[in-house]
N, C-alpha and C positions, 0 to 999 in steps of 0.2 A: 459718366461711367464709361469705362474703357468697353469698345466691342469686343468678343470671341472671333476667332477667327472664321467660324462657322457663321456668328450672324452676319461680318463683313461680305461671306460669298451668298448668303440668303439674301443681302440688301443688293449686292452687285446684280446677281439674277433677274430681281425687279426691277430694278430701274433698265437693266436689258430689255425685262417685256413688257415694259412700257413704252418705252422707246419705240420697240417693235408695232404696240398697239396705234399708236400716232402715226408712226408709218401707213400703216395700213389702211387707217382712217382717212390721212390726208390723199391717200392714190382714190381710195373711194370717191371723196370729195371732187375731187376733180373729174375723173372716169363720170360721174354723175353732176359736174357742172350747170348741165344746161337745167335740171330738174334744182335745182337751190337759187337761180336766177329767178325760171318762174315762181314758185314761192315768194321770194323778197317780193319781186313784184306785184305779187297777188296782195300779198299783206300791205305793201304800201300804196297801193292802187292808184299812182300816180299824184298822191297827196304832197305837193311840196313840203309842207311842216313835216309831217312824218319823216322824207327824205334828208331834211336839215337834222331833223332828230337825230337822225340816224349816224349820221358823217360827223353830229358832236360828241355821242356817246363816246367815254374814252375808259368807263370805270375809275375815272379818279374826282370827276364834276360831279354834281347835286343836281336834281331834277331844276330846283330853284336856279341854281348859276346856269345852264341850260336854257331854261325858260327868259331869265333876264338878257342871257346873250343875244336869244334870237327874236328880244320885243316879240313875244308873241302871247296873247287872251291863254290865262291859267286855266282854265276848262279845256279847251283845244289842246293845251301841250298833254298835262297830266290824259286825255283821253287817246291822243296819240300814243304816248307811253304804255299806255295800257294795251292796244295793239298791236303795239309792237313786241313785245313781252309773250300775249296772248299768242301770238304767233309764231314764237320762238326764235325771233331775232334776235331781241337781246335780253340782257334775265338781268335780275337785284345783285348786287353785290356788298352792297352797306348801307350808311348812312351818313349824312352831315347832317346833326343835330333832327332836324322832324323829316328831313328831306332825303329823299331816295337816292342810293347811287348804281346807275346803271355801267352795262358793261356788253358788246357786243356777242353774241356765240362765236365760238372758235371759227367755226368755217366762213363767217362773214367773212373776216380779216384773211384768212386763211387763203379765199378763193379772189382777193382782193376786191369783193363787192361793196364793199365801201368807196372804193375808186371808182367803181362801175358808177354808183347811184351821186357820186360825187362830177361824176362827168353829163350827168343826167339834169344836173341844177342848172338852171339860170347863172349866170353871176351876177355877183351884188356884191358890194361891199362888206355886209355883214359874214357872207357865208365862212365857217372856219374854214 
């Protein structure tokens, strides 16, 4: 169905202040940096697993493909995820078949704490 010209300038509008709202959000985010570091922090309490969790989360894997990637005890992962979650790191976004797919919050990626907590690991071979 063809738009009105009126709802063309109602859609343009919004997506302007939405735009503007992200704007806003991400100067906050940053302006308040060091307060979303200690958090991550806090929630991952130096748990490597959690950490790997973290840096594999992509929103498009399964808790399972996750889990198989980083050989790690299904109790520990799944309880990881759940604190991580609880925490508001990262939240549900689907599913593959019974299996959950996760996805980081915006300002993870945003404040590149995922490089942070990425620079935090060990190397190993396995790590993504």
């Amino acid at each position: 169905m063809p738009e009105t010209p009126q709802a063309h300038e109602e859609l343009v509008k919004m997506r302007r202040d939405i735009e503007q709202l992200k704007r806003g959000q991400m100067t906050h985010w940053h302006l308040d940096r060091e307060r979303y570091v200690e958090l991550l922090m806090k929630v991952l309490d130096d748990d490597e697993l959690k950490m790997r969790i973290l840096v594999s989360v992509d929103g498009l894997r399964s808790v399972k493909e996750i889990e198989e990637t980083l050989n790690a005890p299904h109790a520990s992962v799944w309880r990881s995820f759940k604190r991580l979650e609880s925490g508001g790191i990262i939240y549900k976004v689907g599913s593959k078949g019974k299996s959950p797919i996760y996805s980081r919050e915006r300002w993870v990626s945003a404040l590149k704490l995922d490089d942070y907590v990425r620079s935090k690991l060990p190397e190993t071979p396995e790590q993504p």
